[in-house]
Structure formats: structure tokens, C-alpha cells
C-alpha positions as CSV (number, residue, x, y, z in Angstrom):
1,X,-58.2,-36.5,64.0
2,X,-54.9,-35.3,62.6
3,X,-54.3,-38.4,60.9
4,X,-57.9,-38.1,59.4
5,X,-57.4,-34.6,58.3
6,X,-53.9,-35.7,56.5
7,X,-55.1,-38.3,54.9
8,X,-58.4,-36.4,53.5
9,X,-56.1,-33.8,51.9
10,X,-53.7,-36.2,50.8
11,X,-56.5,-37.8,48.7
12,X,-57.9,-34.8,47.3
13,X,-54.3,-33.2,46.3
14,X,-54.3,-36.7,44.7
15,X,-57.3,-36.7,42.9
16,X,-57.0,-33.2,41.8
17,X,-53.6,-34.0,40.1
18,X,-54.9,-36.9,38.9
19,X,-58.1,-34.7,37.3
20,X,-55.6,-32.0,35.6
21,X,-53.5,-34.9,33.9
22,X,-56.7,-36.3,32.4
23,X,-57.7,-33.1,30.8
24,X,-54.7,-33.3,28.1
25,X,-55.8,-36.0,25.6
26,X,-54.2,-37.4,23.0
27,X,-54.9,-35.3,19.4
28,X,-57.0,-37.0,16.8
29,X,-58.0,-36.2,13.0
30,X,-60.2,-33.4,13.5
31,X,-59.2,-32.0,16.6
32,X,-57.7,-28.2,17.2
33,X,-54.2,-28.3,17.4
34,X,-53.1,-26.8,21.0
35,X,-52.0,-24.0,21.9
36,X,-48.8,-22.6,21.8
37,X,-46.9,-19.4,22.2
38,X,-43.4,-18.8,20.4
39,X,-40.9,-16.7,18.5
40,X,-40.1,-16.8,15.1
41,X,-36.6,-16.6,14.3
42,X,-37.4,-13.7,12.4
43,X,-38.6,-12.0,15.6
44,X,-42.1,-12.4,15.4
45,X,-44.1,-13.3,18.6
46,X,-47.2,-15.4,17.4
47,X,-49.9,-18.8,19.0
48,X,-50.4,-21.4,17.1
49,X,-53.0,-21.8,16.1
50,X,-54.2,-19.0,15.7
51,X,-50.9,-18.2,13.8
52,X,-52.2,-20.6,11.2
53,X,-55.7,-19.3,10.3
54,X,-57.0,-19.0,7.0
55,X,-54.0,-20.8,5.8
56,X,-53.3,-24.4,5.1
57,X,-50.3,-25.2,7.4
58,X,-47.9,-27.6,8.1
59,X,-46.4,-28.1,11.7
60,X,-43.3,-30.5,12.5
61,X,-43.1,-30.2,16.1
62,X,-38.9,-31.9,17.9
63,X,-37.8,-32.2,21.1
64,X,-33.9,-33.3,20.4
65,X,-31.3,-32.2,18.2
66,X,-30.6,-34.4,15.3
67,X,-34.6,-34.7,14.1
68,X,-33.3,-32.6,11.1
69,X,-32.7,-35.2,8.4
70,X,-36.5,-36.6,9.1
71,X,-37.9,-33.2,9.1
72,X,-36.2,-32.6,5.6
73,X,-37.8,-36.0,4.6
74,X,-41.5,-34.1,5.0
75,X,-40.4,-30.8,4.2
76,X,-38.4,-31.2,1.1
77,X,-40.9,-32.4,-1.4
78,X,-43.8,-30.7,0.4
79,X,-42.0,-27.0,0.2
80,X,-41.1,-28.0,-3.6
81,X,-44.6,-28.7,-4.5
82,X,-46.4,-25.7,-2.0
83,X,-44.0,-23.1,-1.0
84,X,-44.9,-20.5,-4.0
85,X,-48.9,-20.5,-2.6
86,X,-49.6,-17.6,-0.6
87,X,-52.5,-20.1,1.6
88,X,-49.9,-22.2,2.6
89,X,-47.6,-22.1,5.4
90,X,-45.1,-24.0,6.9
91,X,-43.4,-24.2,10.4
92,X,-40.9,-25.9,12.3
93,X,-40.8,-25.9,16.1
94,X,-37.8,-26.6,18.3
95,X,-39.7,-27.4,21.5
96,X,-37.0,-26.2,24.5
97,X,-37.4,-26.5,28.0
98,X,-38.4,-23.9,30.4
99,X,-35.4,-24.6,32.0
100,X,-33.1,-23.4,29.0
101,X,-35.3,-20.3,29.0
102,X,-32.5,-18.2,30.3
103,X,-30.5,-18.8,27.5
104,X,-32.9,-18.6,24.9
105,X,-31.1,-15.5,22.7
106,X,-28.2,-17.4,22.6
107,X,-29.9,-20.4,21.3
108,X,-32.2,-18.7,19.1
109,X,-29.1,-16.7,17.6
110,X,-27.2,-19.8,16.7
111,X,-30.7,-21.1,14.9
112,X,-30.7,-17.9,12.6
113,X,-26.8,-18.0,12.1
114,X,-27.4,-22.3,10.8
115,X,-30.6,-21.4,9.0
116,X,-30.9,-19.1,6.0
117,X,-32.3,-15.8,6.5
118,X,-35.7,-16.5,4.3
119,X,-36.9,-19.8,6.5
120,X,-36.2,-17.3,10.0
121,X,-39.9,-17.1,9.2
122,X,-41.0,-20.5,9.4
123,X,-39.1,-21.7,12.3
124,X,-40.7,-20.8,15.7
125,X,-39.1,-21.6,19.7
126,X,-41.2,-23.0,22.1
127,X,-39.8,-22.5,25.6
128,X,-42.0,-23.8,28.3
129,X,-43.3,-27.2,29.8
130,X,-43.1,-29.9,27.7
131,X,-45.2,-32.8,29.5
132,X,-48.9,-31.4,28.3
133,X,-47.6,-31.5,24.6
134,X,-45.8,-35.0,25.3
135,X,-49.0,-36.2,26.1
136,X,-51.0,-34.2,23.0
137,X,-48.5,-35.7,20.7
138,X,-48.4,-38.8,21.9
139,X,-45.0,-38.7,22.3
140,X,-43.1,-42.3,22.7
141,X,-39.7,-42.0,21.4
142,X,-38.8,-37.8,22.1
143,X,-35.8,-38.6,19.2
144,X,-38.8,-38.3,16.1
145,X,-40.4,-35.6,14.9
146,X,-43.9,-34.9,14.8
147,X,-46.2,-33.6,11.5
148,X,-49.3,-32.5,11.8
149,X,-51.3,-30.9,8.6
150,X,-53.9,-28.1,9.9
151,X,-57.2,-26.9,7.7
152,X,-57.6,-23.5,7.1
153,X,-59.5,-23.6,10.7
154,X,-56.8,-25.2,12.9
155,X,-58.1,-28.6,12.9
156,X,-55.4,-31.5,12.4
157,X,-55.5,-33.3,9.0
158,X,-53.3,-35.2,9.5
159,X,-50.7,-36.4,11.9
160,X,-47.4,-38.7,11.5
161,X,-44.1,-39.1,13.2
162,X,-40.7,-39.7,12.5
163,X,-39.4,-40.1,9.2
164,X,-41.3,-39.8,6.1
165,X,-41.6,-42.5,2.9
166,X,-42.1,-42.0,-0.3
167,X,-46.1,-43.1,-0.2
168,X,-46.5,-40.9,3.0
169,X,-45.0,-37.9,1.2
170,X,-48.0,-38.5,-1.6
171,X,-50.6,-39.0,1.1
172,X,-49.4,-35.6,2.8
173,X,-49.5,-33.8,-0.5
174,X,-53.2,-35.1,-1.7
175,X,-54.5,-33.9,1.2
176,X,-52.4,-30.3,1.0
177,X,-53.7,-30.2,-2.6
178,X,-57.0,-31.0,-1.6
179,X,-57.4,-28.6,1.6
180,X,-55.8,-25.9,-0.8
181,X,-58.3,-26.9,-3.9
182,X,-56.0,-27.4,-6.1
């Protein structure tokens, strides 16, 4: 009966964890981007989405160091062409582990003291588990970063990963234009 009883909860704890991994899909065109609570280095709390509304917004999410350069290969000609439109926004997210938690102000502070004080704004921590957005993002290779473009509602317009071309940079900035009517 013992062995019964085991084995009956063993299956259920099994099929339970099993049933929360399958609730975290992969994102597609069209679907809300997650949630997600942060800091801006300017020492804003804000959630993302919800940070975003009424705004056109880009989002390049990393989970190592070094993802700078391709994040600069996105950014650069996208802030030249949108960064003087009030319905636009722009943010970067560092996306730290739970663990590193403990240290955050000291990693936050070295942030601001690399990053000039007018971007503090568009750079936002994420410290917490990372497996849910691994599987959102469809994370493969955790050394690129990952762009997603969200309507004026949340909804992801578009989505890309590592290092941006010259004919994905044009794509990204049709649809900005378009989303912004301009």
C-alpha cells in the first residue's frame, strides 16, 4: 500500500510539474509581451508591459555580458531615426539572476557609472528566475540578445535575435514608422 501511495504522488508531483512548464509558451507576432518587474537605473520601479503603454517601444532583452556591440547594432540607427518622438520608447534589460540579487546596488551602481546619465532611463534590471523567460524568448544561445518591437498595446511586432543587418535595421524601422504613423 506504501509503495502504492508513493508511487501515486510521485506521478502527480510529476504531472503537475510537467503542467506548469507547459503553461510558458514560446512568444509569437501578436502576442503580449510578459511580464516583468525592474529598476531603471534612474531609480524608477516599473512592469513591463505595462511600462510601455500608449507608447511604441523597443525591448532588447541579455542574459551575458558582452551582448553590447549587437545591442548597439539595433539601437544605433533606431535611436537616430526615433529618439526625439515623445511615443516612442526604448529599453534595454540586463536579465540577472536571483541569485546575484544580494548584490544588486553594487551592480546596478557600476551600470549608471558605464552608462551616461540620460540612457539611466532606458535601461532596466531584471533580478529573478530566468527559466520562464528562457522559454518565452526562445532562448538557444543565452550569448545574443533578444529585440522585440511592442504596439502601443503591448503586443510584440516584431521579434529578432542577435546581431542586426543592415536590411533588418530597415525592416525594424518600417514597422516603428508605421506603428508610430509616420
Amino acid at each position: 500500500m506504501l509503495k502504492f501511495t508513493l508511487s501515486t504522488l510521485f506521478f502527480f508531483a510529476f504531472m503537475c510539474s510537467n503542467l506548469s512548464a507547459q503553461t510558458v509558451k514560446k512568444l509569437e507576432i501578436g502576442d503580449e509581451f510578459p511580464t516583468m518587474h525592474g529598476e531603471l537605473l534612474s531609480s524608477k520601479e516599473i512592469s513591463l508591459p505595462d511600462h510601455c503603454r500608449g507608447k511604441v517601444s523597443l525591448l532588447i532583452v541579455a542574459f551575458k555580458r558582452g551582448t553590447q556591440p549587437q545591442i548597439d547594432t539595433w539601437t544605433k540607427p533606431v535611436m537616430k531615426e526615433f529618439s526625439m518622438y515623445d511615443d516612442f520608447r526604448f529599453i534595454e534589460i540586463p536579465m540577472i539572476s536571483k541569485f546575484y540579487s544580494w548584490i544588486s546596488n553594487y551592480i546596478d551602481n557600476g551600470m549608471r557609472r558605464g552608462i551616461v546619465p540620460s540612457m539611466h532611463k532606458n535601461v532596466m534590471t531584471y533580478y529573478g528566475p530566468l527559466s520562464d523567460y528562457y522559454n518565452y524568448f526562445g532562448v538557444e544561445d543565452k550569448k545574443l540578445c533578444y529585440v522585440f518591437l511592442l504596439d502601443k498595446e503591448g503586443k510584440i511586432q516584431f521579434m529578432d535575435q542577435g546581431e542586426s543587418q543592415s536590411h533588418k535595421s530597415m525592416l525594424l524601422i518600417d514597422k516603428i514608422k508605421k506603428l508610430l504613423n509616420k
